[in-house]
C-alpha positions as CSV (number, residue, x, y, z in Angstrom):
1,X,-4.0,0.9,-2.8
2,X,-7.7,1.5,-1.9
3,X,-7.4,5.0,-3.0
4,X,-5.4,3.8,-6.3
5,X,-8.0,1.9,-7.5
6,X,-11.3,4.2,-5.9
7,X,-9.5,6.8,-8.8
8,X,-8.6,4.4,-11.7
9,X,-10.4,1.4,-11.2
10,X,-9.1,-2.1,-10.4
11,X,-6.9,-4.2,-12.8
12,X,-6.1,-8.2,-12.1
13,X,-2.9,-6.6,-10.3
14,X,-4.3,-4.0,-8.5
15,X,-6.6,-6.3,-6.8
16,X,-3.8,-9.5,-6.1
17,X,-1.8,-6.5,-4.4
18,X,-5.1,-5.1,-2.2
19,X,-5.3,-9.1,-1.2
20,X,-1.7,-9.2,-0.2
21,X,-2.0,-6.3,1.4
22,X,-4.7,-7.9,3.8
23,X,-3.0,-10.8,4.0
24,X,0.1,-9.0,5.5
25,X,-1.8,-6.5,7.8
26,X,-3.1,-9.7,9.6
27,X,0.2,-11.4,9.4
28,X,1.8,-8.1,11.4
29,X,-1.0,-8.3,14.0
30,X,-0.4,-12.4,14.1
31,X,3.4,-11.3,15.0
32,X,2.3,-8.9,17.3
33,X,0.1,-11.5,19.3
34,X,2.2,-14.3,19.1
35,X,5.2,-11.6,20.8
36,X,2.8,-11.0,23.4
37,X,1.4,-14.5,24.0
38,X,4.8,-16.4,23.4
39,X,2.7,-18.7,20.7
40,X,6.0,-18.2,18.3
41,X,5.6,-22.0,16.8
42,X,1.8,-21.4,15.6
43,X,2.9,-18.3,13.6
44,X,4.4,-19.3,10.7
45,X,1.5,-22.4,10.0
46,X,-1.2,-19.4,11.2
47,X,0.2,-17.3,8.2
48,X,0.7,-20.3,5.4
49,X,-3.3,-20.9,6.1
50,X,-4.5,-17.8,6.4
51,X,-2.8,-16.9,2.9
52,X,-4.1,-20.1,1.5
53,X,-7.6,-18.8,2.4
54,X,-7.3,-15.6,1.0
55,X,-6.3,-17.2,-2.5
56,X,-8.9,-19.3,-2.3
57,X,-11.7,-16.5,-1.1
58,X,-10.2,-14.7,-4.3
59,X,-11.4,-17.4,-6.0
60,X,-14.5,-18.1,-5.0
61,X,-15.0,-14.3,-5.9
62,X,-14.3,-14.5,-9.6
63,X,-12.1,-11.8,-9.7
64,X,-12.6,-10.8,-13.2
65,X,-16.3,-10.5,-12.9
66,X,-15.2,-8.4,-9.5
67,X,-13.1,-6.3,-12.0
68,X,-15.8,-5.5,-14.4
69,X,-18.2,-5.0,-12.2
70,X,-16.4,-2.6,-9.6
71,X,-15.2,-0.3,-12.7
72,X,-18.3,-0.3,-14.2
73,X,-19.6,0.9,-10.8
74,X,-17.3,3.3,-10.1
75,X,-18.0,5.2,-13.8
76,X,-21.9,5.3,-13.0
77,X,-21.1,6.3,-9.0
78,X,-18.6,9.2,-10.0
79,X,-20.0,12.8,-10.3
80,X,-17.5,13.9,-12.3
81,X,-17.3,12.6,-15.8
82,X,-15.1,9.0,-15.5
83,X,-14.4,6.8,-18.5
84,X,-14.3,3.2,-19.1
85,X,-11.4,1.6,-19.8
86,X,-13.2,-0.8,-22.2
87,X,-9.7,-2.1,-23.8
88,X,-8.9,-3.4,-20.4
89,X,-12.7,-4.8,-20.2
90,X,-12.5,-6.5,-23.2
91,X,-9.0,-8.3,-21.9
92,X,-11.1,-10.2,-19.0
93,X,-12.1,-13.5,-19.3
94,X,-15.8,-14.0,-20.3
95,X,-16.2,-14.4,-16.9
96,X,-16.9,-10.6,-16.5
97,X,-19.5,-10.4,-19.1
98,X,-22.3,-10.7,-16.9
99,X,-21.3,-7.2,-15.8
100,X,-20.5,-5.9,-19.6
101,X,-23.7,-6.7,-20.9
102,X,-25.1,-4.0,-18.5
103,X,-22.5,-1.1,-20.9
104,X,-24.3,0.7,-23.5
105,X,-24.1,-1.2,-26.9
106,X,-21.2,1.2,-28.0
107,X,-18.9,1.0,-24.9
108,X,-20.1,-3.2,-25.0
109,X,-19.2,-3.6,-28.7
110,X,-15.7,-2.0,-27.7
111,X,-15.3,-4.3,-24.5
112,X,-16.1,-7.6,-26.7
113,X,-14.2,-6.4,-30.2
114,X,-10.7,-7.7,-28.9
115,X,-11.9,-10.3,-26.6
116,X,-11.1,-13.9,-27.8
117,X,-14.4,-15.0,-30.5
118,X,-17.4,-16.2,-28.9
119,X,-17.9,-19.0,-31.7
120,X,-18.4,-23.1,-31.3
121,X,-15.4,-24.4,-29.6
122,X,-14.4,-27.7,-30.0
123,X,-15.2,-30.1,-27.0
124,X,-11.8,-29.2,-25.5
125,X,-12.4,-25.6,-25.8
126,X,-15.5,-25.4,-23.8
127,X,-16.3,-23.9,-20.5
128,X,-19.3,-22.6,-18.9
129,X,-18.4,-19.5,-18.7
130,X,-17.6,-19.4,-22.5
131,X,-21.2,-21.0,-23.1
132,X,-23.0,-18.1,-20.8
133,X,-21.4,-15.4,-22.3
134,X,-22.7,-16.9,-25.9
135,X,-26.5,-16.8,-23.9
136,X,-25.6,-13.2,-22.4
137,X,-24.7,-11.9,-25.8
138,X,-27.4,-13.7,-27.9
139,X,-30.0,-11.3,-26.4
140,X,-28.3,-8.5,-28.1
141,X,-27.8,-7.6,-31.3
142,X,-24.2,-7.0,-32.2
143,X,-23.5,-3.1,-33.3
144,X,-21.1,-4.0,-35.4
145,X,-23.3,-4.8,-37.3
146,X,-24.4,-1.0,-38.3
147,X,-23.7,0.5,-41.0
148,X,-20.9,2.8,-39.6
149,X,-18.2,0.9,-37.6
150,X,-17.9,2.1,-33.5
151,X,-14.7,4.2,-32.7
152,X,-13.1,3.0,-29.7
153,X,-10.8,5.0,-27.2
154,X,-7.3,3.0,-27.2
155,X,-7.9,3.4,-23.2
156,X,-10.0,5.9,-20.9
């Protein structure tokens, strides 16, 4: 999976499967010990915690931010010539648009034209991460509005 993603970026799937790939690695050594050790009863509640702390470590990372950012990273890092996917981008919550802000305004317009509006939301609507992505985006002008409209790839 690492190698999947080192060539075509992460997606919200790609990364839930590199997780549970961790998570199972250490279960298989957790079988192996408890085999040796004879600790059989602590396996299964070793393995229920464990995976309960890797869902909530993938929380605490925000993995859409973690997205964004690793992708975007991976296009500047490669030597040969990588796109964006900025369809996929602009799918992520606004949660990743601290590392969008940081695309050129083109490839940023393209990330944000799809994403859900940026406007005032109602008190029910609100979130944080809603409000900083208005802050992030209020520093730059919007490209859109040019003259000429920006063609975006349908995916790269």
């Amino acid at each position: 999976m690492h190698l999947y993603a080192e060539a075509f970026g992460f997606t919200r799937l790609r990364l839930l499967v590199s997780v549970f790939e961790g998570w199972l690695g250490v279960v298989v050594v957790l079988i192996i010990v408890a085999g040796v050790v004879g600790a059989r009863r602590l396996l299964v509640p070793v393995a229920v915690r464990l995976g309960a702390a890797a869902l909530l470590g993938l929380a605490l990372v925000n993995p859409d931010l973690y997205i964004a950012q690793h992708n975007i990273a991976r296009a500047d890092a490669s030597s040969v010539p990588v796109g964006i996917d900025t369809h996929y981008l602009g799918e992520l919550s606004t949660d990743a648009y601290p590392a969008l802000v940081r695309l050129p305004p083109d490839q940023l317009e393209c990330a944000t034209r799809y994403s859900a509006e940026l406007g005032d939301d109602d008190w029910l609507a609100w979130n944080l991460s809603s409000e900083y992505a208005r802050d992030l985006l209020a520093d730059r002008p919007p490209v859109s509005a040019q003259i000429r409209p920006v063609p975006c790839p349908s995916g790269s």
